[in-house]
CHARMM internal coordinates of N, CA and C (Angstrom, degrees):
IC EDIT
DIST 1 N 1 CA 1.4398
DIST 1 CA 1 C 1.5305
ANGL 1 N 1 CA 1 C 108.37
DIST 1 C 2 N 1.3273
ANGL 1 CA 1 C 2 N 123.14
DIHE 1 N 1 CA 1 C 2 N 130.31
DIST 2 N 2 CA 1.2849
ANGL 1 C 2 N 2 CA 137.94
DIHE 1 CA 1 C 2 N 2 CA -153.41
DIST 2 CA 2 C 2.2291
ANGL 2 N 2 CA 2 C 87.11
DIHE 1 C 2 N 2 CA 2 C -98.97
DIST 2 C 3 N 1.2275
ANGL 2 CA 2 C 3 N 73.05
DIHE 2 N 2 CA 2 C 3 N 117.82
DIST 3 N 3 CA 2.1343
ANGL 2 C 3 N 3 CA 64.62
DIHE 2 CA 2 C 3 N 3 CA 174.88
DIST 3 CA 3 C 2.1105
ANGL 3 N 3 CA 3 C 103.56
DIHE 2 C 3 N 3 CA 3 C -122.16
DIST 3 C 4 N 1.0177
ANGL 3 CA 3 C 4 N 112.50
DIHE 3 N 3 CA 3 C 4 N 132.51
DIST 4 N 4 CA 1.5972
ANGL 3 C 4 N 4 CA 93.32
DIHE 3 CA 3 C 4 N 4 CA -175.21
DIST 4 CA 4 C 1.9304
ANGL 4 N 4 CA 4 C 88.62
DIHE 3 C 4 N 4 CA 4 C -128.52
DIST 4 C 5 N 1.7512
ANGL 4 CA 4 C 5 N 87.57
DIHE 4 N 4 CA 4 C 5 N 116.77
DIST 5 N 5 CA 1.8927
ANGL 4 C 5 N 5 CA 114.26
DIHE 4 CA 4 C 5 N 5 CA -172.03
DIST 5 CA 5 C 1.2897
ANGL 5 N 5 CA 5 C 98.21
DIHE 4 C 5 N 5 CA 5 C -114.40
DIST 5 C 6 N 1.3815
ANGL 5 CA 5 C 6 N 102.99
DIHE 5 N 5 CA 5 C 6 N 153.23
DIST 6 N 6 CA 1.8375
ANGL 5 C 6 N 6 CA 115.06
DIHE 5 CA 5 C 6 N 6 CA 177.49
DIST 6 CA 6 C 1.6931
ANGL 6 N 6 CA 6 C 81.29
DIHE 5 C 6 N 6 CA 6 C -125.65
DIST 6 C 7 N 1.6414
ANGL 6 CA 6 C 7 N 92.33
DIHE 6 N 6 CA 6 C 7 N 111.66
DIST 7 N 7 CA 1.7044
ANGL 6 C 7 N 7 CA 126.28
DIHE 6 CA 6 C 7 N 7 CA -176.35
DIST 7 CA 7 C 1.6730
ANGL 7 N 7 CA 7 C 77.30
DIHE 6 C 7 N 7 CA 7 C -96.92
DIST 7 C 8 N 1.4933
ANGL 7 CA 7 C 8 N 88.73
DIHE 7 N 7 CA 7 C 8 N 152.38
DIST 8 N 8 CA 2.0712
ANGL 7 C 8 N 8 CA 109.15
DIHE 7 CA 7 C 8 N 8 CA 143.92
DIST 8 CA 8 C 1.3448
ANGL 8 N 8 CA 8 C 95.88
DIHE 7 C 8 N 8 CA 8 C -77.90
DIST 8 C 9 N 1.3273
ANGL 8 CA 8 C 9 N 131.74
DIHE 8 N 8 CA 8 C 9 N 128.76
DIST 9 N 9 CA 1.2892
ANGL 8 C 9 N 9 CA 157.25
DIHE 8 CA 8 C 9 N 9 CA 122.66
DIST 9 CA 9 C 1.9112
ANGL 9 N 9 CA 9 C 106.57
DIHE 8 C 9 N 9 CA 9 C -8.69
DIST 9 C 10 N 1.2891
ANGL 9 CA 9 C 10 N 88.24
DIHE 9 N 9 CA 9 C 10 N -79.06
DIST 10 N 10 CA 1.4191
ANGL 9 C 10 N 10 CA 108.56
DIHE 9 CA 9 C 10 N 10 CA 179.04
DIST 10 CA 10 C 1.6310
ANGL 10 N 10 CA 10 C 108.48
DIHE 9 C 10 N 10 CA 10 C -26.16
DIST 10 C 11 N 1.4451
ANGL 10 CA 10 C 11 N 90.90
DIHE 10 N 10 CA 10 C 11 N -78.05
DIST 11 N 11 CA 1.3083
ANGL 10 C 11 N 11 CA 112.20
DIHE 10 CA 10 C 11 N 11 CA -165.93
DIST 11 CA 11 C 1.5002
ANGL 11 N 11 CA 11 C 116.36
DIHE 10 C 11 N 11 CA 11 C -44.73
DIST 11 C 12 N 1.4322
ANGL 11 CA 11 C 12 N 98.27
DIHE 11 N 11 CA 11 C 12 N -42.76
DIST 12 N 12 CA 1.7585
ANGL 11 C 12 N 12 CA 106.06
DIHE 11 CA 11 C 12 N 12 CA -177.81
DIST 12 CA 12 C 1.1709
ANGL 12 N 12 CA 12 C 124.75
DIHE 11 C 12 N 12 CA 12 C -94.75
DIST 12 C 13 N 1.5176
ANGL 12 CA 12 C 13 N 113.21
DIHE 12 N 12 CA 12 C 13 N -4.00
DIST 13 N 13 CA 1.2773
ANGL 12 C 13 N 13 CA 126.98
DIHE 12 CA 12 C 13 N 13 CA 149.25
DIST 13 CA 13 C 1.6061
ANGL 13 N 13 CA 13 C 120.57
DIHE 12 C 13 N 13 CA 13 C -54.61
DIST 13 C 14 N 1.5644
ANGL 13 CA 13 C 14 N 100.07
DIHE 13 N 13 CA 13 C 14 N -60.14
DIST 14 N 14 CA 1.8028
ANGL 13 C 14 N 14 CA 117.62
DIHE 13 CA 13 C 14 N 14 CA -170.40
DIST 14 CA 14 C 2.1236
ANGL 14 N 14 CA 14 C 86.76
DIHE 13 C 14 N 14 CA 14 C -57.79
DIST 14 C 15 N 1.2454
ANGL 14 CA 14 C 15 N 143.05
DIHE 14 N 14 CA 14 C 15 N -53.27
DIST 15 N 15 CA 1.1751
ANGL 14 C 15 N 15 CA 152.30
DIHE 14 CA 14 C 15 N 15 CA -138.46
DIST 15 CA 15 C 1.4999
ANGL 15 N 15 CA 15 C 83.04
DIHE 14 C 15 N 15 CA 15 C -70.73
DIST 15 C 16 N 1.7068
ANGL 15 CA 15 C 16 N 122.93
DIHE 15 N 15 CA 15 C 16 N -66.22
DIST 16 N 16 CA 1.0738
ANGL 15 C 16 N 16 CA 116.28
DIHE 15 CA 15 C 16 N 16 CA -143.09
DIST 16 CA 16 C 1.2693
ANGL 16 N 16 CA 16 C 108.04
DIHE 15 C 16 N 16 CA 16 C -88.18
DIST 16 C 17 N 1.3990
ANGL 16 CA 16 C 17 N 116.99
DIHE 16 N 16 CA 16 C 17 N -5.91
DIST 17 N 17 CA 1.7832
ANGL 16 C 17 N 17 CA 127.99
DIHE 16 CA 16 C 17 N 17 CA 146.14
DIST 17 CA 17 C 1.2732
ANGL 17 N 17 CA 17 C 103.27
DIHE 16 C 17 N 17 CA 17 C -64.97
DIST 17 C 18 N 1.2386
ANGL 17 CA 17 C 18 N 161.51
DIHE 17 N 17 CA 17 C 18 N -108.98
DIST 18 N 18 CA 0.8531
ANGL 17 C 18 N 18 CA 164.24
DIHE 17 CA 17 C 18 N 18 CA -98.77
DIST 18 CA 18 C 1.6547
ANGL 18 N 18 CA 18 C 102.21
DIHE 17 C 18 N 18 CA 18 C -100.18
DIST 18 C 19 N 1.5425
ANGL 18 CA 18 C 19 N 138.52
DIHE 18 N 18 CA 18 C 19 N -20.18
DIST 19 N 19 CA 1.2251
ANGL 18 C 19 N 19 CA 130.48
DIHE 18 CA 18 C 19 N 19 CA 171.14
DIST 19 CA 19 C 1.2181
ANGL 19 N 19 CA 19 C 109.07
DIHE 18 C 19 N 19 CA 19 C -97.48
DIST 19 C 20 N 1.4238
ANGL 19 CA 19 C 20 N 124.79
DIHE 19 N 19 CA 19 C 20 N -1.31
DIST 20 N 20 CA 1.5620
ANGL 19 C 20 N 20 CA 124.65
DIHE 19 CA 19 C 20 N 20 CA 175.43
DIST 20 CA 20 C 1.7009
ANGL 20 N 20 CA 20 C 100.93
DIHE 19 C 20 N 20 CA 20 C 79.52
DIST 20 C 21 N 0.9347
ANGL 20 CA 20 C 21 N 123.35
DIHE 20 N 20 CA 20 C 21 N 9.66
DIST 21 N 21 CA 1.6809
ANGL 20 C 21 N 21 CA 114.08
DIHE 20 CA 20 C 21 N 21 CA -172.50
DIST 21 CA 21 C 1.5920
ANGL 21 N 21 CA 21 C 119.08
DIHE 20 C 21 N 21 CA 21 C -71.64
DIST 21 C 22 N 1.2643
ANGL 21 CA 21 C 22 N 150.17
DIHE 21 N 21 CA 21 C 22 N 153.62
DIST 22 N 22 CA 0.8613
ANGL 21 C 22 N 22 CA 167.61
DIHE 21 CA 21 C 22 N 22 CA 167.19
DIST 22 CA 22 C 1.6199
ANGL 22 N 22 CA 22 C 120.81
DIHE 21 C 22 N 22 CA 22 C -73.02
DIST 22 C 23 N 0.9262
ANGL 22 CA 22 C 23 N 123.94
DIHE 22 N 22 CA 22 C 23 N -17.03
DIST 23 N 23 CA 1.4103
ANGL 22 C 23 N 23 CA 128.54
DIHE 22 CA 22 C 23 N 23 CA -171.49
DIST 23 CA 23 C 1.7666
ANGL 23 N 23 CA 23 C 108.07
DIHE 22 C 23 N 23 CA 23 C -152.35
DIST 23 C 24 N 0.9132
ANGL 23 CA 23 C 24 N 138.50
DIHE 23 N 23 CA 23 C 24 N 137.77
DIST 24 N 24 CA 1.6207
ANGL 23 C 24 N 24 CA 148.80
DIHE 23 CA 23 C 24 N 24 CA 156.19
DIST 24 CA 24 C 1.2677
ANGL 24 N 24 CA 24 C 100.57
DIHE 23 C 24 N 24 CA 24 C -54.59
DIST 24 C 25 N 1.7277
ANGL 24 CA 24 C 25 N 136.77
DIHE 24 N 24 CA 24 C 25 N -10.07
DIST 25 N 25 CA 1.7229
ANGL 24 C 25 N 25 CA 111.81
DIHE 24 CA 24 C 25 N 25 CA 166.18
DIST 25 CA 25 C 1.3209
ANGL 25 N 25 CA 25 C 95.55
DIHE 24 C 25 N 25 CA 25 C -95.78
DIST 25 C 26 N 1.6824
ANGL 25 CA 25 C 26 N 136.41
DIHE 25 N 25 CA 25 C 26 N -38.05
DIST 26 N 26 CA 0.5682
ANGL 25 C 26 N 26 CA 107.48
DIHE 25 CA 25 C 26 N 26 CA 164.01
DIST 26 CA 26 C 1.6361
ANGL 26 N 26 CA 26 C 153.75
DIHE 25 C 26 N 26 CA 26 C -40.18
DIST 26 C 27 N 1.5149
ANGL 26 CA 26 C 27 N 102.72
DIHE 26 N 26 CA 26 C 27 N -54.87
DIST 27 N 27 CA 1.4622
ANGL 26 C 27 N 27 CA 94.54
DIHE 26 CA 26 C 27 N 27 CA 154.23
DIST 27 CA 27 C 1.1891
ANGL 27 N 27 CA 27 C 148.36
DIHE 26 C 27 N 27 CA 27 C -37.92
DIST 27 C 28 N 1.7869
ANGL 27 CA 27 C 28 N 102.64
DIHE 27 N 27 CA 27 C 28 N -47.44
DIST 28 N 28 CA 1.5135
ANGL 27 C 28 N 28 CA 95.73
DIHE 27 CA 27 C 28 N 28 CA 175.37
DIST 28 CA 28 C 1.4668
ANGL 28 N 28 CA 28 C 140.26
DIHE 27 C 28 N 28 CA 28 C -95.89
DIST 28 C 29 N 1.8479
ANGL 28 CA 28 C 29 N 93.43
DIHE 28 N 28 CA 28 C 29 N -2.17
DIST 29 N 29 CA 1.4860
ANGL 28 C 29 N 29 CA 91.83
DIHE 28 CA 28 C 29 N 29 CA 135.53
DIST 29 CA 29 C 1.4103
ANGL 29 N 29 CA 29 C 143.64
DIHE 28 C 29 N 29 CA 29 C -77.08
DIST 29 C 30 N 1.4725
ANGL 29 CA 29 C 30 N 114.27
DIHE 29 N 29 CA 29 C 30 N -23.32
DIST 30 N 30 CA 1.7966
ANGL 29 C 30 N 30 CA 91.81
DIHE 29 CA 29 C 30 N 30 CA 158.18
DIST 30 CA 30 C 1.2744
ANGL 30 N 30 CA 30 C 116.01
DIHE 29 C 30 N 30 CA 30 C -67.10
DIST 30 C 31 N 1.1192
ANGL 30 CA 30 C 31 N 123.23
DIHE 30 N 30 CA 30 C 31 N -22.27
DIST 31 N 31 CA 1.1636
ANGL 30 C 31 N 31 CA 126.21
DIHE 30 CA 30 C 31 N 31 CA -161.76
DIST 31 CA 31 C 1.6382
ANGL 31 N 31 CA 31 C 89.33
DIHE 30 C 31 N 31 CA 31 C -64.78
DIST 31 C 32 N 1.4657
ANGL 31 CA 31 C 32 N 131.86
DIHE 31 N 31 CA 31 C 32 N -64.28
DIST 32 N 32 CA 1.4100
ANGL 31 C 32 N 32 CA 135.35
DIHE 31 CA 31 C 32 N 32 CA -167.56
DIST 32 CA 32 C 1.7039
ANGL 32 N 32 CA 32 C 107.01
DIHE 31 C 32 N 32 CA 32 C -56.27
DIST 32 C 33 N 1.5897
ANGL 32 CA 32 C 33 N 104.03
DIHE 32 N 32 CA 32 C 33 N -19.06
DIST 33 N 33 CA 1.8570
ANGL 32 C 33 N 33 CA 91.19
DIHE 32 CA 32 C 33 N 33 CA -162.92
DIST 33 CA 33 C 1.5965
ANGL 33 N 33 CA 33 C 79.84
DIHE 32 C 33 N 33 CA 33 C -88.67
DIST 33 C 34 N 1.5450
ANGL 33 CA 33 C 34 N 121.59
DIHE 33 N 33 CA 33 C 34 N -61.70
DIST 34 N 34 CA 1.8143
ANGL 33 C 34 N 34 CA 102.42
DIHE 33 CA 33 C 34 N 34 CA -178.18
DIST 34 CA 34 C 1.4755
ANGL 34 N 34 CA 34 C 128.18
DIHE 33 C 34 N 34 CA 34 C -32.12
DIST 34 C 35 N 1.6014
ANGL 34 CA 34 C 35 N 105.94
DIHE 34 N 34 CA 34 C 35 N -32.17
DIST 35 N 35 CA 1.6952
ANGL 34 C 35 N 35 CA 101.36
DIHE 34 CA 34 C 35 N 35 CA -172.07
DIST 35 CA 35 C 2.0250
ANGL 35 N 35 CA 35 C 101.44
DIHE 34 C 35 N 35 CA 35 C -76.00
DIST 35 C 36 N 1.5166
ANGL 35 CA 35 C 36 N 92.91
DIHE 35 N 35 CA 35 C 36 N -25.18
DIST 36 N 36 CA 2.0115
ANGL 35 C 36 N 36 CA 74.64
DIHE 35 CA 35 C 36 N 36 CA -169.58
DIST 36 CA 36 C 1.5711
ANGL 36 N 36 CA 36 C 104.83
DIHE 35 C 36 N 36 CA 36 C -77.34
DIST 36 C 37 N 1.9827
ANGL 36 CA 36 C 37 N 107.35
DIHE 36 N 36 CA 36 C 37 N -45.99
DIST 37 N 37 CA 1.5519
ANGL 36 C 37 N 37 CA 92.86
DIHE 36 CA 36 C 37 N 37 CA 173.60
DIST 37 CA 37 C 1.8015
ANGL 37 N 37 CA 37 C 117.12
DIHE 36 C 37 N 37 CA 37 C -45.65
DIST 37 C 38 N 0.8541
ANGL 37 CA 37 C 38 N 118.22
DIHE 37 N 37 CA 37 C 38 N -51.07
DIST 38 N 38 CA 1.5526
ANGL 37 C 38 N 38 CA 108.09
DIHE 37 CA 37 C 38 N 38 CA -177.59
DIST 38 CA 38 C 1.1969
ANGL 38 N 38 CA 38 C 122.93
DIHE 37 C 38 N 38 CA 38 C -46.29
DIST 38 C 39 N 1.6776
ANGL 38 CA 38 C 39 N 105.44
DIHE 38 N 38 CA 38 C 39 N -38.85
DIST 39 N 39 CA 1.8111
ANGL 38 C 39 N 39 CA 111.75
DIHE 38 CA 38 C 39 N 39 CA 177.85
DIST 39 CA 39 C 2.0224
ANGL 39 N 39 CA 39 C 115.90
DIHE 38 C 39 N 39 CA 39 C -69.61
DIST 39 C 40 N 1.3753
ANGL 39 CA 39 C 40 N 87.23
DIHE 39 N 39 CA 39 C 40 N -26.54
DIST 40 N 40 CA 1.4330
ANGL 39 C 40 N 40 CA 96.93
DIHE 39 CA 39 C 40 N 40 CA -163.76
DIST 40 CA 40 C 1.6074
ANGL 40 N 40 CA 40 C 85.25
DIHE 39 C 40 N 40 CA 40 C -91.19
DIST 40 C 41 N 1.0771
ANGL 40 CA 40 C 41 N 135.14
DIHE 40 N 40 CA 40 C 41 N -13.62
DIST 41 N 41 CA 1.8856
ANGL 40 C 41 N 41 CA 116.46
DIHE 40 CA 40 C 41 N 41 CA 169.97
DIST 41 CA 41 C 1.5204
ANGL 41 N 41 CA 41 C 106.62
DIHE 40 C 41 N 41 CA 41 C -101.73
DIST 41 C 42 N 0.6076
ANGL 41 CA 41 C 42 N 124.11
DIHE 41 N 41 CA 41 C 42 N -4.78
DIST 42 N 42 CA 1.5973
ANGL 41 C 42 N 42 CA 137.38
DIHE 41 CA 41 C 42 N 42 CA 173.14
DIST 42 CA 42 C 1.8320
ANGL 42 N 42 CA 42 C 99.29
DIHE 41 C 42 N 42 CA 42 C -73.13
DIST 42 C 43 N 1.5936
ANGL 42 CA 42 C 43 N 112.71
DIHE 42 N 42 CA 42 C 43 N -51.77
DIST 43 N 43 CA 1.1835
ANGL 42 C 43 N 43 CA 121.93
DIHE 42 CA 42 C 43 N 43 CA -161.17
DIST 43 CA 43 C 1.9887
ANGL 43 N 43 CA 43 C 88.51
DIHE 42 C 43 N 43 CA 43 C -67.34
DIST 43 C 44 N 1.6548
ANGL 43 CA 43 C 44 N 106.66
DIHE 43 N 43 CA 43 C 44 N -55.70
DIST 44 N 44 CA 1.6636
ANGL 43 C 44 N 44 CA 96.69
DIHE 43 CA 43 C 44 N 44 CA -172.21
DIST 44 CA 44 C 1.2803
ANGL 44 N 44 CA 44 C 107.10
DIHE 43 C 44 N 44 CA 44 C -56.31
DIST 44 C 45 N 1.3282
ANGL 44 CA 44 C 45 N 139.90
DIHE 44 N 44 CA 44 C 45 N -49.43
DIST 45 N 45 CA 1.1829
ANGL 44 C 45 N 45 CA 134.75
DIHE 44 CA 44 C 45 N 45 CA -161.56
DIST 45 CA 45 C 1.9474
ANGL 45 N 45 CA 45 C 106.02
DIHE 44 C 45 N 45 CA 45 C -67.44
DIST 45 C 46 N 0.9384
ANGL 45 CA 45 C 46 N 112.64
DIHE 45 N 45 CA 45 C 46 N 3.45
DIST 46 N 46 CA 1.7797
ANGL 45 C 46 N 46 CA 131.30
DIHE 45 CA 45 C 46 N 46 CA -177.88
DIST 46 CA 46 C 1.6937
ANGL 46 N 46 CA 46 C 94.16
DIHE 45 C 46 N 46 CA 46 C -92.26
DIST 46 C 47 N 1.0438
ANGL 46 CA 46 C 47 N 111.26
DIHE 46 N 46 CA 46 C 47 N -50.12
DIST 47 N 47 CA 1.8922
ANGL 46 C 47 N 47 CA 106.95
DIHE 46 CA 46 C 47 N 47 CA 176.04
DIST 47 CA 47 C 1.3277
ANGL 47 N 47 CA 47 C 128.36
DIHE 46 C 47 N 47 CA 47 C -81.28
DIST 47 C 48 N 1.7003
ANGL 47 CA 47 C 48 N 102.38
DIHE 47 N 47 CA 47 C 48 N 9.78
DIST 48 N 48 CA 1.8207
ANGL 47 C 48 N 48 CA 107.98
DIHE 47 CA 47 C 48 N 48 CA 168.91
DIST 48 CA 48 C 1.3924
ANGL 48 N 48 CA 48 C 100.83
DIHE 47 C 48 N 48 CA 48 C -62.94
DIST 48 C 49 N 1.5197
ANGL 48 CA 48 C 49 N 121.02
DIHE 48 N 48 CA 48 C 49 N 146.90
DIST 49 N 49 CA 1.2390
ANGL 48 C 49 N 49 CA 134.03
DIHE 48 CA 48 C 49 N 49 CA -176.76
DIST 49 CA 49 C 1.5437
ANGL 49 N 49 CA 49 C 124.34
DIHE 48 C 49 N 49 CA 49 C 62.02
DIST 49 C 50 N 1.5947
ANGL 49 CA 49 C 50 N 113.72
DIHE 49 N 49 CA 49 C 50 N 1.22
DIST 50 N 50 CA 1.3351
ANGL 49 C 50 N 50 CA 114.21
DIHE 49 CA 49 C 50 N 50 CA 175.93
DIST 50 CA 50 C 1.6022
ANGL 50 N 50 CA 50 C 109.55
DIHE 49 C 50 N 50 CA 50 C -114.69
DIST 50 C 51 N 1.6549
ANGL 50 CA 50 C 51 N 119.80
DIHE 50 N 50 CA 50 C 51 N 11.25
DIST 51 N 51 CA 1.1435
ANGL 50 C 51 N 51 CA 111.47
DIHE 50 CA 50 C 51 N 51 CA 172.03
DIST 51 CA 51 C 1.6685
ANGL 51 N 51 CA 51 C 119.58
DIHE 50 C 51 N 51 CA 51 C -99.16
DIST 51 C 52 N 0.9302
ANGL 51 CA 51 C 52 N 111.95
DIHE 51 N 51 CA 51 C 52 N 100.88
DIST 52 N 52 CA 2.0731
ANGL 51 C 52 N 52 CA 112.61
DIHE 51 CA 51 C 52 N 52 CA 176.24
DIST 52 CA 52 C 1.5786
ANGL 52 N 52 CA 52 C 107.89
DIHE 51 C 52 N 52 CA 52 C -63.78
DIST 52 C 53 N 1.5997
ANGL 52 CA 52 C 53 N 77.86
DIHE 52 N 52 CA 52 C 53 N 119.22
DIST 53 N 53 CA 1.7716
ANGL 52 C 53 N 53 CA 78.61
DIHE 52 CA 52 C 53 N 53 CA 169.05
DIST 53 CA 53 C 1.3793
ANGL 53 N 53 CA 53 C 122.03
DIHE 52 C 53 N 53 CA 53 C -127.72
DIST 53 C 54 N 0.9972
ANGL 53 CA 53 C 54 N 126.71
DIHE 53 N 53 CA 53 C 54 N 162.24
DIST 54 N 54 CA 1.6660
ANGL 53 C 54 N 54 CA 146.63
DIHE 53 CA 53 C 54 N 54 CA -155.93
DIST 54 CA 54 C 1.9382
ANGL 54 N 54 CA 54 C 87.62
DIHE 53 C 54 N 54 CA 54 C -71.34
DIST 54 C 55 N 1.5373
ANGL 54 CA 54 C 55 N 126.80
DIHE 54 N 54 CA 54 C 55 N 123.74
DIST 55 N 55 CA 1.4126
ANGL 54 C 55 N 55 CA 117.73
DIHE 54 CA 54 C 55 N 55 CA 158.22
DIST 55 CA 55 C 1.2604
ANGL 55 N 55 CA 55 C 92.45
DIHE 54 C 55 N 55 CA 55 C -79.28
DIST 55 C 56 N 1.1248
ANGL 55 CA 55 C 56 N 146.68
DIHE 55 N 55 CA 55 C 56 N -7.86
DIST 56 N 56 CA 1.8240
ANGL 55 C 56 N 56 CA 137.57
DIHE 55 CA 55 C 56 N 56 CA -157.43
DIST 56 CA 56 C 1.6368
ANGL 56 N 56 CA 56 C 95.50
DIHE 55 C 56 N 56 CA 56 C -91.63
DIST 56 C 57 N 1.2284
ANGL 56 CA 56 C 57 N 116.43
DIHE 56 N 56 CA 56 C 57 N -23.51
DIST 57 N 57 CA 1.5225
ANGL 56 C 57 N 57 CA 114.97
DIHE 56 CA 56 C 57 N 57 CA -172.62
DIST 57 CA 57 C 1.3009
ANGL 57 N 57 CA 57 C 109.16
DIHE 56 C 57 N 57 CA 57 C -58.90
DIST 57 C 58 N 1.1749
ANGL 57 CA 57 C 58 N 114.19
DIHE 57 N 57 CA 57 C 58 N 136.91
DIST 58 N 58 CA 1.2192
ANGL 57 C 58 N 58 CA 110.26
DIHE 57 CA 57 C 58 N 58 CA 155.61
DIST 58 CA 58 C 1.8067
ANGL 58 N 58 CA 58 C 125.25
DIHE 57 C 58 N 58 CA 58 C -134.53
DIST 58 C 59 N 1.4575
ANGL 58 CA 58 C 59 N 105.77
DIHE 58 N 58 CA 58 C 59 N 109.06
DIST 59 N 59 CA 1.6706
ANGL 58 C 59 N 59 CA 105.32
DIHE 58 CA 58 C 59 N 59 CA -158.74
DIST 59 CA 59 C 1.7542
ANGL 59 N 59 CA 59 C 104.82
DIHE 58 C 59 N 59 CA 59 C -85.69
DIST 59 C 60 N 1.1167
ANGL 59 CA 59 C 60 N 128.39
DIHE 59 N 59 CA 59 C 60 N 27.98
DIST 60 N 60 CA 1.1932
ANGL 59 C 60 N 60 CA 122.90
DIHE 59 CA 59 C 60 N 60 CA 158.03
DIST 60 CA 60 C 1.5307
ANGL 60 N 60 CA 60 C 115.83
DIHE 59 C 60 N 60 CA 60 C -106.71
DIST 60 C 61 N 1.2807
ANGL 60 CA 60 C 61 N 106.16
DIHE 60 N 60 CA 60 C 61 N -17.36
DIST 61 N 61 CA 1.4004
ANGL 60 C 61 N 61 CA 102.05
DIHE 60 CA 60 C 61 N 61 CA 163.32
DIST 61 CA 61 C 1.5286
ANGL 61 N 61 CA 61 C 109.37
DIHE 60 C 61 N 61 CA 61 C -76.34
DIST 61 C 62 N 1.3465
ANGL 61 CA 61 C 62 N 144.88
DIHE 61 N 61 CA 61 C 62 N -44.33
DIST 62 N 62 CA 1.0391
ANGL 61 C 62 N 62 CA 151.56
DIHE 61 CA 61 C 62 N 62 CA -138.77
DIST 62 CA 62 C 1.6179
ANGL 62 N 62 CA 62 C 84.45
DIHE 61 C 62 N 62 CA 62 C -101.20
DIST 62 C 63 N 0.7466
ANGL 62 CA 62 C 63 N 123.95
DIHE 62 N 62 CA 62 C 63 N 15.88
DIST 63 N 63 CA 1.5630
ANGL 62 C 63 N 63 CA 114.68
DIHE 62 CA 62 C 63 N 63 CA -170.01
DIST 63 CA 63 C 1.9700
ANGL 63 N 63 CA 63 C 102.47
DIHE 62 C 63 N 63 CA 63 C -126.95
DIST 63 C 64 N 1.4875
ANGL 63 CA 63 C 64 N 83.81
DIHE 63 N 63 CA 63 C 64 N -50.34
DIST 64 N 64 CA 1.7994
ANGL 63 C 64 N 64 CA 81.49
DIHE 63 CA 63 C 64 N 64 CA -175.98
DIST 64 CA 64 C 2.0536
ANGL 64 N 64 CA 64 C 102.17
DIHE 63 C 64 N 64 CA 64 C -91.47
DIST 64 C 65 N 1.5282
ANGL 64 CA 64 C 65 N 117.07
DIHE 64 N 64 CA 64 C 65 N 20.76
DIST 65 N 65 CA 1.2463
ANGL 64 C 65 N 65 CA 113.96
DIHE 64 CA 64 C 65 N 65 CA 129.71
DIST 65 CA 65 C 2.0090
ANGL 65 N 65 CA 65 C 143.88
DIHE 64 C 65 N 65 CA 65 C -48.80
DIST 65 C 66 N 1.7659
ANGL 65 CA 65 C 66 N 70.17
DIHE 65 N 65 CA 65 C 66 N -39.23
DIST 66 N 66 CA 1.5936
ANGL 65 C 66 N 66 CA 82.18
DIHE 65 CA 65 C 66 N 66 CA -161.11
DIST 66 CA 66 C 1.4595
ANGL 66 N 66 CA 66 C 108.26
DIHE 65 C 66 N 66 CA 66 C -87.47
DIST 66 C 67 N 1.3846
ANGL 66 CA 66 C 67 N 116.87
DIHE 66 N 66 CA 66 C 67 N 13.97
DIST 67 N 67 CA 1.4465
ANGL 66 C 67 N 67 CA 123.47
DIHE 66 CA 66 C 67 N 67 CA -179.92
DIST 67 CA 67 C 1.4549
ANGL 67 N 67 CA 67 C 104.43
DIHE 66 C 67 N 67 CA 67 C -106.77
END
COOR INIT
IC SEED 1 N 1 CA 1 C
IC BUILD
């Protein structure tokens, strides 16, 4: 798929200095996989304090099952 973007120059210049990359797709695909991991740990760290958990659990039993 043919996509035609107006990049900063700058910006993706300084990136592909600074990530060592070889190519400008390269760059801006890490560049795209760093931005989702960040969004997608941002999202877990959003469910601290909203997960209920069982006091009855107990994960050392459930653990030395699996041995």
């Amino acid at each position: 798929m043919a996509t035609n973007l107006s990049i900063n120059m700058e910006l993706l210049d300084t990136a592909l200095e600074v990530g060592g990359f070889k190519t400008k797709r390269e760059t801006v695909d890490q560049a795209l996989r760093e931005f989702i991991q960040r969004r997608r740990s941002a999202e877990i760290l959003d469910l601290f304090g909203k997960v209920e958990y069982d006091d009855d659990y107990d994960y050392k039993a459930t653990r030395l099952r699996g041995q």
